[in-house]
Residue, then its C-alpha position, 0 to 999 in steps of 0.5 A: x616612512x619609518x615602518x617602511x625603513x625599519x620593515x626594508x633596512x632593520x629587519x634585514x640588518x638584524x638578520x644579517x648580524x644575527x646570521x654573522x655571529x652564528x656563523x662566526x660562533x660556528x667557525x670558532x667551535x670548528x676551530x676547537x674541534x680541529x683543534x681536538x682532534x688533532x695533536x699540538x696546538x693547531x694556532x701555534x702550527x698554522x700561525x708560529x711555524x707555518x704549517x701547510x697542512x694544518x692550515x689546508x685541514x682548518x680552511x676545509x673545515x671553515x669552508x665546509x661549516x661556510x657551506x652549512x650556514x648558508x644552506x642553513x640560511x637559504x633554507x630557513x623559514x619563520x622568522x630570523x629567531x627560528x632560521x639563527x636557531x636551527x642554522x646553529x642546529x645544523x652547524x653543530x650537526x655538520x661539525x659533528x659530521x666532519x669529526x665523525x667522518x675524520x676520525x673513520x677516515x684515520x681508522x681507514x687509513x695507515x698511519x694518523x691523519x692527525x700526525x700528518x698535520x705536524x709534518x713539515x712536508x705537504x701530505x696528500x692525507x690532508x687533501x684527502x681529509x680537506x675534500x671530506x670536509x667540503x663534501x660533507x658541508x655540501x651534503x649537509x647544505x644540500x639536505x636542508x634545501 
């Protein structure tokens, strides 16, 4: 009975909580690399004035590592151990991705992708951006399947 609860109920649990704070450990990493590349303080932006593009540019960012984790995860073999490492492996692979793709796309393009995120007025540049990050994230998480 407790072999069965522990093989059926705590392995899975561990998984679950482990995957959880690489996930969250991910997402906060995506944060300070937005945050990087960009000009000001990307919470002070989003949160004290409000601004919509910056919030579109972290919300792509977030889902496009989402998608990388639980490509990470579906894919991983060997035990939790080895799925919560290379699960981060591959998130810091799909971070570096999206920051290399963010900063050809500025290179590409008129004006700065960063400075667009401290207008006030909704840029199209940030839905462009945004797309490029859910693209990658799914490129990543499809490679590893």
């Amino acid at each position: 009975m407790i072999e069965e609860l522990s093989r059926d109920v705590l392995g899975p649990l561990v998984g679950a909580v482990a995957y959880s704070v690489v996930g969250i450990a991910l997402m906060v990493l995506g944060y300070l690399v937005t945050d990087w590349l960009t000009p000001g303080r990307l919470g002070e932006q989003i949160w004290t004035e409000r601004n919509k593009n910056a919030a579109i540019l972290l919300a792509s960012n977030v889902i496009g590592v989402g998608l990388i984790v639980v490509g990470a995860i579906w894919a991983s073999e060997g035990g939790v151990l080895r799925g919560v490492v290379s699960t981060f492996v591959y998130g810091v692979i799909g971070l570096g991705a999206m920051a290399i793709a963010f900063l050809i796309l500025d290179w590409l393009t008129p004006g700065k992708l960063g400075e667009t995120l401290t207008e006030d007025e909704l840029h199209p540049a940030v839905f462009v951006n945004a797309a490029m990050h859910l693209a990658l994230g799914g490129v990543i998480a499809m490679a590893l399947s």
